[in-house]
Backbone as a chain_set.jsonl record, in Angstrom:
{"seq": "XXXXXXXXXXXXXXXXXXXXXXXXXXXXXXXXXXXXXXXXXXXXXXXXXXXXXXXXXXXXXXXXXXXXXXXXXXXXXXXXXXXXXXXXXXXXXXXXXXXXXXXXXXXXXXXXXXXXXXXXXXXXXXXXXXXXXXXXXXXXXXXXXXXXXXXXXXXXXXXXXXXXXXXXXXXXXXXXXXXXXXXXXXXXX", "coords": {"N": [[-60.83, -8.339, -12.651], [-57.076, -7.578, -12.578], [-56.404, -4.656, -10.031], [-55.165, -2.461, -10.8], [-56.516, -3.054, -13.778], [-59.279, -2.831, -13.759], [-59.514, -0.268, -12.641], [-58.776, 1.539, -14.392], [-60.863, 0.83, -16.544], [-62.691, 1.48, -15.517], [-62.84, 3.867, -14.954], [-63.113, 5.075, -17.799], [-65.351, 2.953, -19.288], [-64.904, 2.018, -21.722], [-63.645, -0.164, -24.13], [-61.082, -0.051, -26.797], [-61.274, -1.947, -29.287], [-59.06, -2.773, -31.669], [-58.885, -3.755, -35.296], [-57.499, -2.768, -37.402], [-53.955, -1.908, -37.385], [-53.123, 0.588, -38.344], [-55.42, 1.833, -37.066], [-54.689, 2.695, -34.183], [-53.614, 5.034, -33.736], [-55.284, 6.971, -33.62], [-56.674, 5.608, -31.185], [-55.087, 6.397, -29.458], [-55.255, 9.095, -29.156], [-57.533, 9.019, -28.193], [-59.979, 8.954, -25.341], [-60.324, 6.074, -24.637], [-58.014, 3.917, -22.015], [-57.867, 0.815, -22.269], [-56.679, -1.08, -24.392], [-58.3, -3.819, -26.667], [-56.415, -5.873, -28.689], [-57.164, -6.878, -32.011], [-55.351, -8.052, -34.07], [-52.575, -8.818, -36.218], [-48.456, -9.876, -36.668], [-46.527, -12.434, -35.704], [-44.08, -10.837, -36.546], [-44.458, -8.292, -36.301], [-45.313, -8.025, -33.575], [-44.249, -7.1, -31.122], [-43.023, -5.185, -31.352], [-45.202, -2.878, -31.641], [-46.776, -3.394, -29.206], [-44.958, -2.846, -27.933], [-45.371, -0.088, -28.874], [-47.445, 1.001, -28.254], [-47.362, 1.228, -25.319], [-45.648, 3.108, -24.943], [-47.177, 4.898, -25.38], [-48.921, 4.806, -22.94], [-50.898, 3.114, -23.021], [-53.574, 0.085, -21.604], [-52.685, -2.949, -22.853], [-54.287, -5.986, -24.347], [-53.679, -8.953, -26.22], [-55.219, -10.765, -28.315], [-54.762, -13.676, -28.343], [-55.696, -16.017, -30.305], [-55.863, -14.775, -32.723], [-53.268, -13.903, -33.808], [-50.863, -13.692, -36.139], [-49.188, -16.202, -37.538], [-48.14, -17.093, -34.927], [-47.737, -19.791, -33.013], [-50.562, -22.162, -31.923], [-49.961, -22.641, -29.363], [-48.513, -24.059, -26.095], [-45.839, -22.54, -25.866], [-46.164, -20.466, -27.457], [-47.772, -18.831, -25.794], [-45.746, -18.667, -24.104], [-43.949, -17.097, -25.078], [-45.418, -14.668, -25.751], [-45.574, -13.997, -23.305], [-43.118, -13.544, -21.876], [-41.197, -12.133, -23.993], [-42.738, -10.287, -25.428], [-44.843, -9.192, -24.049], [-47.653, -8.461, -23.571], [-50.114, -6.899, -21.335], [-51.971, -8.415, -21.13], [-53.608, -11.428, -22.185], [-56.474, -12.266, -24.567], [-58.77, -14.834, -25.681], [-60.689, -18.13, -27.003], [-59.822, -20.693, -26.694], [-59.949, -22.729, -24.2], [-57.598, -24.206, -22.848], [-55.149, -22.546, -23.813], [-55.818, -20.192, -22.037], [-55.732, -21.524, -19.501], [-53.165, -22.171, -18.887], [-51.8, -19.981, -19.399], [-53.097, -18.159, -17.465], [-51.633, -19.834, -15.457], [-48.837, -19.156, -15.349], [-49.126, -16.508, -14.656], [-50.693, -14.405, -16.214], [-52.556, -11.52, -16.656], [-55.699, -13.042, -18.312], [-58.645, -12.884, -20.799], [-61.58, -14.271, -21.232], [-62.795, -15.059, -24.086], [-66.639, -15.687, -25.078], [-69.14, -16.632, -27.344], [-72.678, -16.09, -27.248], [-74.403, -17.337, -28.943], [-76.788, -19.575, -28.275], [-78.97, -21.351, -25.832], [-77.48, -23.756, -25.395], [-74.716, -23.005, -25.902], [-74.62, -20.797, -23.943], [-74.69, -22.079, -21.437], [-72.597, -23.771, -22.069], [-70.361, -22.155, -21.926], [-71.045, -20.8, -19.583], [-69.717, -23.667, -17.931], [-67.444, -23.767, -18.784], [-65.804, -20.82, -17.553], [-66.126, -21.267, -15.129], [-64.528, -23.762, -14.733], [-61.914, -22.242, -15.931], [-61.883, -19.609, -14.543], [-61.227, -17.337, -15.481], [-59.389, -13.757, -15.432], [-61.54, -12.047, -16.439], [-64.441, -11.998, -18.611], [-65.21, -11.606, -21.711], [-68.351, -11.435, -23.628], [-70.3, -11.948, -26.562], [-72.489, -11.419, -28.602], [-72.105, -8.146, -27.965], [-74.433, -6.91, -27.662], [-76.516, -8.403, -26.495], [-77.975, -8.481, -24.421], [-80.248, -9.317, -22.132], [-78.979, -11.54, -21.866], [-76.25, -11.294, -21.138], [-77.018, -9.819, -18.745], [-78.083, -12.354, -17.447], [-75.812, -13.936, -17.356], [-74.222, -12.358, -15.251], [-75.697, -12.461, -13.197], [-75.225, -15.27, -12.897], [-72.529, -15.528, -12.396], [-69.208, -14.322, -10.571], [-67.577, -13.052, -12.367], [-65.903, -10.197, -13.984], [-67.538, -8.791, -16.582], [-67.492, -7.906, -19.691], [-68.814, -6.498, -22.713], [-68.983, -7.117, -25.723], [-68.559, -6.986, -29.608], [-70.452, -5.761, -32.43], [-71.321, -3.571, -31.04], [-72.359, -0.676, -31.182], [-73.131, 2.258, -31.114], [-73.878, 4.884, -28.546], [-76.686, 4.531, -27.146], [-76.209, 1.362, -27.179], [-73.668, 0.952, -25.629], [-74.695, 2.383, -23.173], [-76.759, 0.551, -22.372], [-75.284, -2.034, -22.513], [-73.939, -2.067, -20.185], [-75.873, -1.017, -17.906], [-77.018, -3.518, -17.795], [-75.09, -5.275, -16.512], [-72.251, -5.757, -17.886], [-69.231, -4.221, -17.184], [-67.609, -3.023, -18.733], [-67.76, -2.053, -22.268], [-65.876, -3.271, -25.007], [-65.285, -2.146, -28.573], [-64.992, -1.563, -32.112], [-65.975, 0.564, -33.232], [-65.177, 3.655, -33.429], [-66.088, 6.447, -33.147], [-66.908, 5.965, -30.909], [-64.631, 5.746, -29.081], [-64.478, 8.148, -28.442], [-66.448, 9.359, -26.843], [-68.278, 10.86, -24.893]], "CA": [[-59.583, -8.077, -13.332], [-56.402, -6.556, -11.678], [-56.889, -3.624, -9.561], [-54.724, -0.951, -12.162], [-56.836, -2.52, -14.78], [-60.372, -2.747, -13.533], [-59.186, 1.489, -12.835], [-58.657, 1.94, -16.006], [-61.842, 0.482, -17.082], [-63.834, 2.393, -14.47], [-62.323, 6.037, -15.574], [-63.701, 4.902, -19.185], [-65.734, 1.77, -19.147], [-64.624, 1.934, -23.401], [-62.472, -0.693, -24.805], [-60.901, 0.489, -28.501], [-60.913, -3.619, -30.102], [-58.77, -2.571, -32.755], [-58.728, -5.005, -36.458], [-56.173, -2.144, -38.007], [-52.934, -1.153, -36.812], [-53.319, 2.041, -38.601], [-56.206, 2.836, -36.022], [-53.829, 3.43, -33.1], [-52.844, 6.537, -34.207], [-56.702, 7.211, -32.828], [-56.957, 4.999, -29.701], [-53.956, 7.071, -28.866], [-55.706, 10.522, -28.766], [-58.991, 8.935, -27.41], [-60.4, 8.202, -23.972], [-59.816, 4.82, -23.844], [-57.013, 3.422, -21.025], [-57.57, -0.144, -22.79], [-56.85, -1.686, -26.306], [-57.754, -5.473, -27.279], [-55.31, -5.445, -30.325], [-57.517, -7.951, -32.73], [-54.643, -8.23, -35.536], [-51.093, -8.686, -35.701], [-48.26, -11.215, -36.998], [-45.498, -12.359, -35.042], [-42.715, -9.97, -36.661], [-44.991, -6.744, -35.649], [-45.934, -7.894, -32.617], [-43.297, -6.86, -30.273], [-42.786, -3.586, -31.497], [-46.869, -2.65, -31.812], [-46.743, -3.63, -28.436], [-44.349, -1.705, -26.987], [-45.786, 1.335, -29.161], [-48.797, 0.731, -27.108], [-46.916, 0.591, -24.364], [-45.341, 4.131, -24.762], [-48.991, 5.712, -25.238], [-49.462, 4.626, -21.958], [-52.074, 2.144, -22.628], [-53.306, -1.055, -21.193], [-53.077, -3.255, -23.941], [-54.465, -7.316, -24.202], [-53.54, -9.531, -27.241], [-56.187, -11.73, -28.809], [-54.159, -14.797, -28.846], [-55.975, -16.534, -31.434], [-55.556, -13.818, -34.493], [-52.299, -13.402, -34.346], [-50.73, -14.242, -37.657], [-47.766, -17.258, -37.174], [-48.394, -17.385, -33.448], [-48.371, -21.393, -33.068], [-51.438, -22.05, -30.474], [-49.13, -24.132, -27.813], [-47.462, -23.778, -24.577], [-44.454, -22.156, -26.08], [-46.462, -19.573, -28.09], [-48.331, -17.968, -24.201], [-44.679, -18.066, -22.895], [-43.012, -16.131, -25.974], [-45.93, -13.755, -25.415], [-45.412, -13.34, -21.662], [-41.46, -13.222, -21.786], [-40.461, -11.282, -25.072], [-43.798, -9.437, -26.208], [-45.055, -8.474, -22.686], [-48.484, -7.502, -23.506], [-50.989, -6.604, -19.708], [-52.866, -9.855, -20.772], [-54.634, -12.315, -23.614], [-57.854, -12.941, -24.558], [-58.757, -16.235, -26.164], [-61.36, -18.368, -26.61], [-58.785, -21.798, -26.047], [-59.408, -23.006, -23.115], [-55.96, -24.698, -22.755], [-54.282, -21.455, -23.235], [-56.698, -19.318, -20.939], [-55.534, -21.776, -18.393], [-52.016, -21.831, -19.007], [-51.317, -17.969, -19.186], [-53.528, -18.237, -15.691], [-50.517, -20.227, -14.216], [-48.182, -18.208, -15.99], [-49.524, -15.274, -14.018], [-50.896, -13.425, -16.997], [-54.193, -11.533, -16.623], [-56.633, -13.498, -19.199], [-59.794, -12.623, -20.888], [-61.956, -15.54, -22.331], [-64.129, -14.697, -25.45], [-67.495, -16.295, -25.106], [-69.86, -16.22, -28.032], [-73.623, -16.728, -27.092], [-75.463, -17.967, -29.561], [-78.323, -19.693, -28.018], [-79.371, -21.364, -24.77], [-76.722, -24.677, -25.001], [-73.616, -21.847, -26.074], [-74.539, -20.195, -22.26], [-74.282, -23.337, -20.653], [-71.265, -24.311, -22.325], [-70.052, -20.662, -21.832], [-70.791, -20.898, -17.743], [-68.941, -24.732, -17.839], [-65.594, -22.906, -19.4], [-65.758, -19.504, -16.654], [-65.813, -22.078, -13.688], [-63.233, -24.356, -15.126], [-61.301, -21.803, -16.124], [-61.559, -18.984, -13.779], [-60.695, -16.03, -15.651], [-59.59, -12.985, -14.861], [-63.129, -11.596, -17.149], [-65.108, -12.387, -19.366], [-66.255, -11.231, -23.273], [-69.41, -11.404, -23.907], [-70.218, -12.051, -27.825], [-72.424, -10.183, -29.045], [-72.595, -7.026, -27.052], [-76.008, -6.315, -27.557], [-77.213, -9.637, -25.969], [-78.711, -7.448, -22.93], [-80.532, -10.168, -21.657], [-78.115, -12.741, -21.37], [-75.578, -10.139, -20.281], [-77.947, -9.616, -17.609], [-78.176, -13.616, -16.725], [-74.362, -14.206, -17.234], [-74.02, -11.257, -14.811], [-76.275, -13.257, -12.435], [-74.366, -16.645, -12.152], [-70.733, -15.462, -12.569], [-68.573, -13.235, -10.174], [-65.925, -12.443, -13.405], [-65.941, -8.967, -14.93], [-67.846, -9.061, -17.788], [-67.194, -6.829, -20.796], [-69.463, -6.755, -24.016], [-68.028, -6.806, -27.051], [-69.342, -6.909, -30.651], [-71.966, -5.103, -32.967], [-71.899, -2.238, -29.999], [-72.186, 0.501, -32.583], [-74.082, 2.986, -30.476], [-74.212, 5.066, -27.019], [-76.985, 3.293, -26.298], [-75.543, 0.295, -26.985], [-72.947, 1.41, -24.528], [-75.641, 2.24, -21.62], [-77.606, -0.866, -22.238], [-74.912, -3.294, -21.775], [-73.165, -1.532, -19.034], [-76.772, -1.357, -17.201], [-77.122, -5.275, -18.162], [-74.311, -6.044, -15.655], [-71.1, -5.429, -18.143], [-68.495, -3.396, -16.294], [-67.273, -2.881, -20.034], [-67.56, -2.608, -23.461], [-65.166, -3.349, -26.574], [-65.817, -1.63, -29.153], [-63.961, -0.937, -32.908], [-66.452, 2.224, -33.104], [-63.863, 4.721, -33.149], [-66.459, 7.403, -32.398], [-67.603, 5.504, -29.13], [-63.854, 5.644, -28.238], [-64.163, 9.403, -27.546], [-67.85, 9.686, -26.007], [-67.795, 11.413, -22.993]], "C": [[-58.612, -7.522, -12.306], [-56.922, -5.19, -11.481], [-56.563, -2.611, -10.647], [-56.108, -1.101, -13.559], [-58.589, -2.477, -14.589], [-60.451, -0.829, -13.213], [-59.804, 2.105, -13.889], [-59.899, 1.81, -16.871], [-62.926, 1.32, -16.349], [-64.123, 3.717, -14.849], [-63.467, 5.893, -16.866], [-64.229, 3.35, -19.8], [-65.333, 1.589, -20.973], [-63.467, 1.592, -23.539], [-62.515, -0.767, -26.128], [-60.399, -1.217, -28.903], [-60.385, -2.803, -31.639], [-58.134, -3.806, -34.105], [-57.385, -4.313, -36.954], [-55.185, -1.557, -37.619], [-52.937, -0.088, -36.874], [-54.243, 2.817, -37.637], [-55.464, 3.105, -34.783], [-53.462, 4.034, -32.692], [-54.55, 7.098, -33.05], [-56.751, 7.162, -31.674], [-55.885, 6.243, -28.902], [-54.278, 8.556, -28.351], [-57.551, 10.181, -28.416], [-58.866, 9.03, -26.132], [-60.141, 6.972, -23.506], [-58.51, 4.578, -23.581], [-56.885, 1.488, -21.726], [-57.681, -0.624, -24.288], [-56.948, -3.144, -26.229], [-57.448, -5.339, -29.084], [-56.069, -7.183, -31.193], [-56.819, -8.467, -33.599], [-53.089, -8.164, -35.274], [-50.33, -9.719, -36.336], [-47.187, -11.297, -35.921], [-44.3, -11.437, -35.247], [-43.267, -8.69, -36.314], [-45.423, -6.585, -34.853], [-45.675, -7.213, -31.337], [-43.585, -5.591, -30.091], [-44.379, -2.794, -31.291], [-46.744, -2.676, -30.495], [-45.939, -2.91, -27.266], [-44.403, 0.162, -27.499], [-47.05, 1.749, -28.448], [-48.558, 1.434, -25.92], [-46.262, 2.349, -23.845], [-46.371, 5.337, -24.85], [-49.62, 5.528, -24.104], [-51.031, 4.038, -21.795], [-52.486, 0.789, -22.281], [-53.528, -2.084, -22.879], [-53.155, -5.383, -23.897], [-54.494, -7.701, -25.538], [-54.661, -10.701, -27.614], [-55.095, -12.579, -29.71], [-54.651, -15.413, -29.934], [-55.939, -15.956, -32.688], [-54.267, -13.226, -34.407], [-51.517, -14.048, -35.252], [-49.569, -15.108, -37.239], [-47.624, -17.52, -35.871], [-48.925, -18.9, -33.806], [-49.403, -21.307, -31.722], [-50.861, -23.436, -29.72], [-48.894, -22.775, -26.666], [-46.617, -22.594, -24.639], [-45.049, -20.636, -26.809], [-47.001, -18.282, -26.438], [-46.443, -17.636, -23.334], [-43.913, -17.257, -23.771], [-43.964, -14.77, -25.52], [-45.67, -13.113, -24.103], [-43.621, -12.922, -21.49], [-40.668, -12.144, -22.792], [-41.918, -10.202, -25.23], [-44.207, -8.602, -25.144], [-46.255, -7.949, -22.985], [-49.335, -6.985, -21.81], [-51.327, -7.986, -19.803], [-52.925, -10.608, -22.311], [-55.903, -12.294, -23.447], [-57.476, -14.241, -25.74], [-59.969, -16.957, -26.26], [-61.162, -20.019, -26.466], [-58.855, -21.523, -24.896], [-58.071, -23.707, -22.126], [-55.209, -23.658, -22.523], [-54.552, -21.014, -22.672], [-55.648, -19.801, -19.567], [-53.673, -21.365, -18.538], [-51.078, -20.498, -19.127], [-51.772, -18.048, -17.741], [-52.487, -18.615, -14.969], [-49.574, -19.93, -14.303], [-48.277, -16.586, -15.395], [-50.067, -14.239, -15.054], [-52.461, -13.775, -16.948], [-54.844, -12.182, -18.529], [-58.153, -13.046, -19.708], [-60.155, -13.876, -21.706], [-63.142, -14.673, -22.97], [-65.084, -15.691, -25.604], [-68.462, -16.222, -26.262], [-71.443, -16.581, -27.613], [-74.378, -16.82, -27.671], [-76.624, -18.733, -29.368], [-77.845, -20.37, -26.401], [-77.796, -22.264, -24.568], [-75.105, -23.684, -24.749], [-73.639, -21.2, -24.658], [-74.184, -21.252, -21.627], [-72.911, -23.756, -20.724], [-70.402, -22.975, -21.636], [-69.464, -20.523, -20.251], [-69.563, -21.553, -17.351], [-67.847, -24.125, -17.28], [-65.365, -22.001, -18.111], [-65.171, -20.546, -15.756], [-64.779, -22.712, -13.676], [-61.852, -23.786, -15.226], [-60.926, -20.761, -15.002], [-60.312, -17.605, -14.397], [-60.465, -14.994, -15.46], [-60.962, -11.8, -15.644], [-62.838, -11.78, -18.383], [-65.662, -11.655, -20.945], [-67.014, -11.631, -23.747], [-69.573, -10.97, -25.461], [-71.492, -12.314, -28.242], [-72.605, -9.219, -27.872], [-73.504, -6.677, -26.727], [-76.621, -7.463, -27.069], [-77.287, -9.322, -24.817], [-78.93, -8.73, -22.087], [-79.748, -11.327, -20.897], [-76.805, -12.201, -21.022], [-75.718, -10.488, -19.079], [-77.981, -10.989, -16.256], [-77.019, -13.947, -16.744], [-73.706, -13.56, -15.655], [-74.028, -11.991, -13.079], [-75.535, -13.995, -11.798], [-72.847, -16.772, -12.025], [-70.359, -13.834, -11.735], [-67.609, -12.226, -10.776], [-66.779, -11.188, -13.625], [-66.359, -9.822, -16.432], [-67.508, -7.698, -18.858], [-67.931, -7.323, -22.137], [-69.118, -6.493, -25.329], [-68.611, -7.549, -28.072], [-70.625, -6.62, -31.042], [-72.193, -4.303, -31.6], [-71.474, -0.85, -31.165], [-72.764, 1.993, -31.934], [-73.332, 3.406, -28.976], [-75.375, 4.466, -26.568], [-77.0, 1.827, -26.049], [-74.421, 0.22, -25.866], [-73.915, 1.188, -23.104], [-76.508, 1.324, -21.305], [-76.607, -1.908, -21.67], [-74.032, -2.985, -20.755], [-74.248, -1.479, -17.967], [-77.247, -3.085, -17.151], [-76.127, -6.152, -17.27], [-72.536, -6.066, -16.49], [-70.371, -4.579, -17.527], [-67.9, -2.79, -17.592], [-67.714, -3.283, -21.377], [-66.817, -2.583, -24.339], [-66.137, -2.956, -27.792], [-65.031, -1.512, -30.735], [-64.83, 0.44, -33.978], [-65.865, 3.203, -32.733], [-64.562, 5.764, -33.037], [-66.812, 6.791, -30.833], [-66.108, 5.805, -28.241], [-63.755, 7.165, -27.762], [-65.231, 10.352, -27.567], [-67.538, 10.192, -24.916], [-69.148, 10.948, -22.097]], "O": [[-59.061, -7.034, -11.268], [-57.624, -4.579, -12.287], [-57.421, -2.012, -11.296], [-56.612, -0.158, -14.169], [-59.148, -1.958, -15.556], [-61.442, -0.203, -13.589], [-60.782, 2.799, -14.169], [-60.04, 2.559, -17.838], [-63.968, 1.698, -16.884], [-65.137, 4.399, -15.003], [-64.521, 6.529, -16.872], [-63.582, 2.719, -20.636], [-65.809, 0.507, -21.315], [-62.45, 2.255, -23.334], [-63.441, -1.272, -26.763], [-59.228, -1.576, -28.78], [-61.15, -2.36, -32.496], [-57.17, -4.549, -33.917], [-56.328, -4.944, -36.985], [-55.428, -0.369, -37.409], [-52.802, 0.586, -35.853], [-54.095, 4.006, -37.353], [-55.903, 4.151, -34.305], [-52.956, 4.066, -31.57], [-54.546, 7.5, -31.886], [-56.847, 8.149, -30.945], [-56.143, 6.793, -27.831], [-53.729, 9.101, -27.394], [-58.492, 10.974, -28.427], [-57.744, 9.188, -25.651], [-59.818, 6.685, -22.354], [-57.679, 4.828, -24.455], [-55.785, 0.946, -21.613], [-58.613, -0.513, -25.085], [-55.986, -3.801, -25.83], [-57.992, -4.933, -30.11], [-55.603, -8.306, -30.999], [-57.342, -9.427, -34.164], [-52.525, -7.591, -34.341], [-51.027, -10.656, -36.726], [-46.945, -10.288, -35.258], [-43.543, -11.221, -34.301], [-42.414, -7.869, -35.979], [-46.017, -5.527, -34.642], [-46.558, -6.808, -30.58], [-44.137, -4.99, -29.17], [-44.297, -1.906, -30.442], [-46.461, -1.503, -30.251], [-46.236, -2.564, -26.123], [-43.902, 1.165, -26.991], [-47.418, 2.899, -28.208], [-49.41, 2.198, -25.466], [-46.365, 2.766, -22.692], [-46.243, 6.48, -24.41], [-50.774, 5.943, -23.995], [-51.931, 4.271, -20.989], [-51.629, 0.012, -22.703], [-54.363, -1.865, -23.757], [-52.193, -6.024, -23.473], [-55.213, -7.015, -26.264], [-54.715, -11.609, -26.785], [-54.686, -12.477, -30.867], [-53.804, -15.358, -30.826], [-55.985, -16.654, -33.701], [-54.09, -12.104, -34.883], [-51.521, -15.265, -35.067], [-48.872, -14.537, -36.4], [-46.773, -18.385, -35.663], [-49.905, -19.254, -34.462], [-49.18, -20.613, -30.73], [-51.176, -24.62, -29.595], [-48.995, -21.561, -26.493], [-46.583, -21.75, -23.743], [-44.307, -19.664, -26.669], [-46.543, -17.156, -26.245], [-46.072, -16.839, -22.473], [-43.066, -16.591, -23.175], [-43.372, -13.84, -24.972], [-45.577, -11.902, -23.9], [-43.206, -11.916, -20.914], [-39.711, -11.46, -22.429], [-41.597, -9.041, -24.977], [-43.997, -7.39, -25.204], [-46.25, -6.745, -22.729], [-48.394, -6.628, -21.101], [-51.109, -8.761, -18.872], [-52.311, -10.266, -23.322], [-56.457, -12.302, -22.348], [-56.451, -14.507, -26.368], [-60.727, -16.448, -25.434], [-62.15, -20.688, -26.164], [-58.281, -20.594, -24.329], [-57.833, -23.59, -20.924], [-54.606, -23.516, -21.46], [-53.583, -20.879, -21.924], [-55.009, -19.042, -18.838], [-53.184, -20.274, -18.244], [-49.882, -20.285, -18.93], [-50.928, -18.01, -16.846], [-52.216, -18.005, -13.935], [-48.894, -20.283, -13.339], [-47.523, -15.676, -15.739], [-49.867, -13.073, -14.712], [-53.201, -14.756, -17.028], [-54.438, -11.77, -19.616], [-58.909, -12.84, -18.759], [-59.449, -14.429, -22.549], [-64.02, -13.938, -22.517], [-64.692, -16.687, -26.212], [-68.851, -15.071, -26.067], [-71.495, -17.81, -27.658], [-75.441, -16.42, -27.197], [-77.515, -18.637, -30.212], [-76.786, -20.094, -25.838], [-76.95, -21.777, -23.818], [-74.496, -23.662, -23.68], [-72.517, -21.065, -24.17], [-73.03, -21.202, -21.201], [-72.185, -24.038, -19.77], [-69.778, -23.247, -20.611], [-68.347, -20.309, -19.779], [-68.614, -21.003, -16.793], [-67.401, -23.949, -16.146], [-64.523, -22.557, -17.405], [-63.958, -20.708, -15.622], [-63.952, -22.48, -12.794], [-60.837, -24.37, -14.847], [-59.82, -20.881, -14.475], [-59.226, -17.171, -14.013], [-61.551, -14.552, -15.085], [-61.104, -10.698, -15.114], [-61.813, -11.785, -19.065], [-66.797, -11.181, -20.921], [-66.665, -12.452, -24.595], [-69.131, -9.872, -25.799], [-71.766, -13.512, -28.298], [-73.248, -9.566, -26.881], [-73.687, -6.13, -25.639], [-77.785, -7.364, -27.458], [-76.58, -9.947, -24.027], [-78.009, -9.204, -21.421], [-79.869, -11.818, -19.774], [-76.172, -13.066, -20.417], [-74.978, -11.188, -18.388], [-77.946, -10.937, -15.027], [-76.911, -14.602, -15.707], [-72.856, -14.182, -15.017], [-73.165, -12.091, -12.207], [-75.127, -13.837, -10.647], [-72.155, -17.732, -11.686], [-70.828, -12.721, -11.977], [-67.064, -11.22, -10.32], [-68.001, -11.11, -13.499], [-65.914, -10.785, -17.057], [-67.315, -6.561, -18.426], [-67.672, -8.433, -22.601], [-69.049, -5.349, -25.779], [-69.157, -8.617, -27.797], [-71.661, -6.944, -30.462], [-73.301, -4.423, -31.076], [-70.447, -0.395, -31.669], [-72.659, 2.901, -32.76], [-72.533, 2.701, -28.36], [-75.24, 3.798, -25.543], [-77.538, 1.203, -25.134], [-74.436, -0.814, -25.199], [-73.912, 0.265, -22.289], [-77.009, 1.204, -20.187], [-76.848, -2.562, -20.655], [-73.255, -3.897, -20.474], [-73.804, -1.877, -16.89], [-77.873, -3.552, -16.199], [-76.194, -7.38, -17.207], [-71.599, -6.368, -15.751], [-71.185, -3.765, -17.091], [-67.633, -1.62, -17.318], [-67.995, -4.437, -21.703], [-66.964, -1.474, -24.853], [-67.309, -3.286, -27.975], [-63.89, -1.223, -30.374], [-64.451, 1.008, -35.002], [-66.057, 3.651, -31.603], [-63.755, 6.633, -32.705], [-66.902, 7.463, -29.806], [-66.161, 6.05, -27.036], [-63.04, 7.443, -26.799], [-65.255, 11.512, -27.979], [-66.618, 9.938, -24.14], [-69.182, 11.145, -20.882]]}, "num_chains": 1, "name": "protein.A"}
């Protein structure tokens, strides 16, 4: 990831994945330096975004759930020009790439469901060349572990991490991070 935000992730390897706007109020008096904002429509996106923004946190948009966001071309450059979030995640490879040449840091959302889902998973990374990776489910140690292996991206684990040792498992597994919308994990020490 960029240097500021791989920092940021270092200080507090805990990313607050927030579904409810209302939790912000939280992220805001936690530990965590990053938010992936899971929810949103286009008329509250801006503003959310630059309330973020005045909390002094890094904050990445999960392009695909945002409400009236068309998934084109034109939707990654409204985001990068008017909205301004740090980055996207996604799990469109079309847009991944296209924010990439756009200069906006990217996260791709991988889900791994079984052996072919890794494979496919790898394909996408190489093709794509993101700036890191989400790992789906979090607790998939193992394949964490082997993702970790064949890919130089930042990985980050995200979903069903409900736990500190869900935390120290997939952070020993080769994650550099985890997402989380365990609003006690966001202010573990």
């Amino acid at each position: 990831m960029d240097n500021y935000i791989i920092e940021k992730i270092t200080g507090f390897p805990i990313i607050a994945a927030v579904r409810n706007v209302d939790d912000l109020s939280d992220v805001y008096t936690s530990n965590c330096e990053v938010i992936f904002l899971l929810t949103s429509n286009i008329l509250l996106l801006k503003d959310t975004i630059g309330d973020i923004k005045k909390h002094n946190k890094t904050v990445f948009v999960h392009f695909d759930l945002v409400e009236g966001l068309g998934k084109d071309y034109k939707a990654v450059e409204y985001l990068k020009e008017i909205v301004k979030p740090d980055g996207i995640i996604s799990t469109r490879n079309n847009i991944l790439i296209y924010a990439k040449e756009l200069g906006m840091p990217c996260i791709e959302r991988i889900f791994l469901l079984d052996t072919q889902a890794l494979k496919t998973g790898l394909n996408s990374i190489k093709q794509i060349e993101p700036t890191a990776i989400e790992v789906m489910p979090g607790v998939a140690h193992n394949v964490t572990r082997e993702l970790a292996m064949e890919i130089y991206h930042p990985i980050i684990a995200g979903g069903l991490v409900k736990t500190k040792e869900d935390v120290i498992n997939a952070l020993s597994s080769g994650a550099v991070a985890v997402s989380t919308s365990e609003k006690s994990l966001w202010f573990i020490d």
